[in-house]
N, C-alpha and C positions, 0 to 999 in steps of 0.2 A: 523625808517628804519635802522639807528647804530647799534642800540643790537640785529634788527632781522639778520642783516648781521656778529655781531659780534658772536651770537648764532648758526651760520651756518658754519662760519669758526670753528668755535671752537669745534664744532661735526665732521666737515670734518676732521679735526685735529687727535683728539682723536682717529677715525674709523680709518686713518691712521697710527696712532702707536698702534692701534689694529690688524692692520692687519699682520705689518712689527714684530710685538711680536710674533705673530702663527708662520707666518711663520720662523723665526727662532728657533722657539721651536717644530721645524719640522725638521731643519738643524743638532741644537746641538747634538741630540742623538745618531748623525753618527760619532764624535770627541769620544774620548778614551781618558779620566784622567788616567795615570800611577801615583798612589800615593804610595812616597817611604816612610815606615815609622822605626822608632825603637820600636821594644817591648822586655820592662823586664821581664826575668820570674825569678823568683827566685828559686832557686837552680837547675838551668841551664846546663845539664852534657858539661862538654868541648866541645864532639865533635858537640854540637848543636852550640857553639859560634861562629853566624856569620852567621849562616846558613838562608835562605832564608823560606818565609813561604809564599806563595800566596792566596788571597782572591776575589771571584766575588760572586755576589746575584744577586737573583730580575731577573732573566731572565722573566718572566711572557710571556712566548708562547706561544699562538692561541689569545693572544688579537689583537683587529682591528690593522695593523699598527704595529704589535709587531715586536719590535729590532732585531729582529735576525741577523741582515748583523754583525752589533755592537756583539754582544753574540761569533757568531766565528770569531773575530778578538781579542774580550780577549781572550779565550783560544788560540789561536795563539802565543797571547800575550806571555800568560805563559810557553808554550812550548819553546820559543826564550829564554826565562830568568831561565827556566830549577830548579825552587825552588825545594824542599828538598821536597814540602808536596801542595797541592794545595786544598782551603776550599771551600766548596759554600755554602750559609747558608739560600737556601730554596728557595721557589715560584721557581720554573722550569717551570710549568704551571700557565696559566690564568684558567679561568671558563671552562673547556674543557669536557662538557659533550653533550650526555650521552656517549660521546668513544673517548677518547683523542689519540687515538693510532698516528694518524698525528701529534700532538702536541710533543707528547712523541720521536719520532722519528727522528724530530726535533733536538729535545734536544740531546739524546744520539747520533747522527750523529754527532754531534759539539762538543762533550765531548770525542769522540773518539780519537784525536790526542792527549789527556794527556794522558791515557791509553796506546796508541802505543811507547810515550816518555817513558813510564816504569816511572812516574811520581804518586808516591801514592795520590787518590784522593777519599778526603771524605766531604760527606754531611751531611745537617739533612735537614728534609721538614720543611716548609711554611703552613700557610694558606689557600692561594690560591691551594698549591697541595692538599686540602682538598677539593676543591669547597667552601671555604669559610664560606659563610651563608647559611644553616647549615651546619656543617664540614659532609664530606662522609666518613667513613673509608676504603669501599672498592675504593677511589680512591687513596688514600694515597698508600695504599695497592700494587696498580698497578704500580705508579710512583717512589716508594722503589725498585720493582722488575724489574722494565726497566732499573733503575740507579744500582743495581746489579747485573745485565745480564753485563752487561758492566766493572765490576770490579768495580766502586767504592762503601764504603765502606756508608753505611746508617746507621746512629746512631741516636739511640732515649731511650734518658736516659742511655746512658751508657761512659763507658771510656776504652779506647783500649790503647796503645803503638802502636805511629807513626812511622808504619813501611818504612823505607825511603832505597833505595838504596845506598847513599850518608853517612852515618850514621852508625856508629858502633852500632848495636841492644843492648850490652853489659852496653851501656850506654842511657837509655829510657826516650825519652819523651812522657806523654800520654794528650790525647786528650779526650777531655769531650763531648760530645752534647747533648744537649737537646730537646726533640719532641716538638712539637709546641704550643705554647701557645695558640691560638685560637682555633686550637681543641682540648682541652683539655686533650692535650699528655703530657705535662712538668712538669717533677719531677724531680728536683733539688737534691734532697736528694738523691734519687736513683743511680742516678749516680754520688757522691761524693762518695758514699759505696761503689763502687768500686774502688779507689783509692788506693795506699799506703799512709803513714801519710808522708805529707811533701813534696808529689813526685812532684815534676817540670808540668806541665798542661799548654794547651791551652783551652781556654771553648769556644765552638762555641753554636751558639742559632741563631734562626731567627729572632724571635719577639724581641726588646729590654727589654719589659718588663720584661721577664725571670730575667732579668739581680738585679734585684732588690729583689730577693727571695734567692740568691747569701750569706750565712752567711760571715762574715769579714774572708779576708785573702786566700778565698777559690779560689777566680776567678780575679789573681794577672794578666791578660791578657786573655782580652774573646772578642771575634768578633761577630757581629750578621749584619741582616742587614734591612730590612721588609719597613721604611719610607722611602725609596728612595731621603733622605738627602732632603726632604722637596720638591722636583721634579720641579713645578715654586717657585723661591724665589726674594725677592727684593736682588739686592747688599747688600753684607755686614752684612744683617740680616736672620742668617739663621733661627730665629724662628720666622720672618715671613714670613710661605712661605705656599702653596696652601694644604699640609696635614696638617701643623699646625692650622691654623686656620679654615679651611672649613671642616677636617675630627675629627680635637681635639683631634691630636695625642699626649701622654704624653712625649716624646722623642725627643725634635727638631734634625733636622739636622743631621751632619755628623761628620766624626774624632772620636777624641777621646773628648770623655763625660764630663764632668766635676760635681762633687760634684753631681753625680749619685752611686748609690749603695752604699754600704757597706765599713766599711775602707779598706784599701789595697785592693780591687778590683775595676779595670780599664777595662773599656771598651770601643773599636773602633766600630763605625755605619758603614758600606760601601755603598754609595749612590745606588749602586745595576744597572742594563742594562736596563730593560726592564719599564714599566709603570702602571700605575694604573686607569682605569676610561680614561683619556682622552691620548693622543699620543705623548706627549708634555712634553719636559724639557726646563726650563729659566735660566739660572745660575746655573743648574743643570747638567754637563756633567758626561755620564755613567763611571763606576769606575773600576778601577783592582787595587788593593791593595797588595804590594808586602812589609812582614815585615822583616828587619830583626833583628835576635834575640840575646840577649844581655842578659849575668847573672845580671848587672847592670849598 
């Protein structure tokens, strides 16, 4: 009669801090990490020293439960802290077929207020703005032209000069992004060829993996975002967390990377808003990433 009552307790137990885990992993997604960071870039024009760089990912809209209260309270965010250049590095959309246009509208509704701040704002797509498994092209296709109806700036394999109001043009910083690696958009190469030799760069990508086709020296500061910093994670161990081990993501976690890529190239993960599969962050709260920038 012990072990059957000790057996009964001890599932009543566990179901209880099963339950009390959901639902806070129900609560966190509504709190907002402001993470201040510094980034080196090398050969950094003056007027860039100091200057602010903002970062969100991972909205994923039309999923069950999807973040959105969270999604326009970062952009709010960034608009109050008024950065020089603001990134998002993909997934806008969940699985939103066969006609995302409500998802889409969503998004570019909420993306409106950096636009109206006169706040230059560039992307690259995701995965998921693919539909995923198998990639669509004509949804990409769609979610490039809603997010450039709007002014911001869609890059997929190329490199532009960060055009900033804030910013003496005279003095350039440019900006790399990469198409997506799960659908089969990312050429690295491609857009390093557009560079000058030695020019100052930010490299944005979605997927981290990009990150590692990167030759040394090339991607001295590159931002991506795609694992959602591992989304439920135990304390303390970000690489055991619910995409590391259940999805076998190569990438744990968040910040910045360590004894990842190539020499002299450093890369920041941004735990990203929105979710994956389930609705639920644990030690996971959604991110804004606000850099600033430093010649060293």
């Amino acid at each position: 009669m012990k072990i059957t009552n000790f057996l009964k307790y001890s599932f009543l137990g566990l179901f209880g801090v099963l339950v009390v885990l959901i639902i806070w992993g129900l609560i966190e997604p509504k709190f907002l990490d402001i993470e201040e960071q510094t980034a080196i870039v090398p050969n950094l024009p003056p007027a860039w020293e100091g200057k602010l760089i903002g970062q969100l990912s991972d909205f994923q809209t039309g999923m069950w439960f999807d973040n959105t209260g969270t999604m326009r309270r970062s952009i709010e965010t960034l608009v109050e802290k008024r950065p020089a250049a603001v990134l998002i590095s993909g997934d806008f959309i969940y699985h939103s077929l066969p006609n995302p246009s409500e998802e889409l509208s969503k998004v570019t509704n909420a993306i409106q207020p950096l636009i109206a701040a006169n706040i230059p704002t560039y992307a690259v797509l995701g995965n998921h703005d693919y539909s995923h498994k198998p990639p669509i092209p004509e949804l990409g296709d769609r979610v490039k032209a809603a997010l450039e109806k709007i002014g911001v700036t869609v890059l997929e394999n190329q490199a532009v000069k960060i055009n900033s109001p804030v910013v003496n043009n005279n003095q350039p910083l440019y900006l790399v992004g990469i198409g997506s690696y799960i659908a089969n958009n990312a050429d690295v190469n491609k857009a390093l060829s557009q560079l000058p030799d030695n020019s100052p760069r930010v490299v944005m990508m979605h997927n981290p993996a990009s990150f590692a086709t990167f030759p040394p020296q090339t991607a001295p500061f590159a931002v991506a975002g795609h694992t959602h910093g591992g989304q439920i994670r135990l304390p303390f161990t970000p690489q055991w967390s619910w995409v590391s081990l259940v999805k076998g993501e190569e990438v744990y976690g968040d910040g910045w990377i360590k004894d990842y890529g190539k020499q002299g190239n450093q890369l920041y993960v941004n735990r990203g808003i929105g979710f994956s599969d389930v609705p639920l962050r644990i030690n996971c709260p959604p991110e804004v990433t606000l850099f600033t920038l430093r010649s060293k």
